[in-house]
N, C-alpha and C positions, 0 to 999 in steps of 0.2 A: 477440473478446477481451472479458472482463467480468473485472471487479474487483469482489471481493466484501469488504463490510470487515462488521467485528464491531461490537456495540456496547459503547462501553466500561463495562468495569468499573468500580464506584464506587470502590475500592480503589487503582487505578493510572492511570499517569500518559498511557500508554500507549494507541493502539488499533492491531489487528491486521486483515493484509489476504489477502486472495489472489487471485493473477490466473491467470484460467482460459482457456486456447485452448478453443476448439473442436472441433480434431485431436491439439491435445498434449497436454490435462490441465492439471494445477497446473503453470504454470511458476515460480512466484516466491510466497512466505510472506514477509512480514516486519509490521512496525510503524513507526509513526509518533509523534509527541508531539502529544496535540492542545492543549496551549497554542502549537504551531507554527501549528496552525488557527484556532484563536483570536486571534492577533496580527495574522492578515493578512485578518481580515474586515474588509469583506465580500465582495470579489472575487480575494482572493489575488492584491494587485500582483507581489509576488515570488516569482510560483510558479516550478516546483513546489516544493512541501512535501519538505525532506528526510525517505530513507523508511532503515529500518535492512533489510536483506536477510537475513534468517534464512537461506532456503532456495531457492537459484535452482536451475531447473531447465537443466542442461547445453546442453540443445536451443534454449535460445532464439534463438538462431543461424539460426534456421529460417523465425522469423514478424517479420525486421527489416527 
């Protein structure tokens, strides 16, 4: 499994991610707030970081 995130735009508030199987593809697109990242440096006591789910992939039922 790997998580690929974007860098964010200077514009938005936002950064965008994707998690990739290895067998399945993209199972999961969404976003996150990075002032959420920001609050909780520097070791995220209160992880995880809420993420928003754009686009979950059906199958991830597969790799849990």
């Amino acid at each position: 499994m790997v998580v690929r995130v974007e860098s964010q735009p200077v514009h938005r508030e936002t950064q965008g991610h994707r998690g990739i199987h290895a067998s399945l593809g993209v199972v999961e697109i969404g976003t996150w707030k990075v002032s959420d990242c920001v609050e909780q440096q520097p070791s995220l006591p209160d992880r995880p970081i809420p993420v928003d789910v754009d686009r979950p992939n059906p199958d991830t039922s597969l790799i849990r």
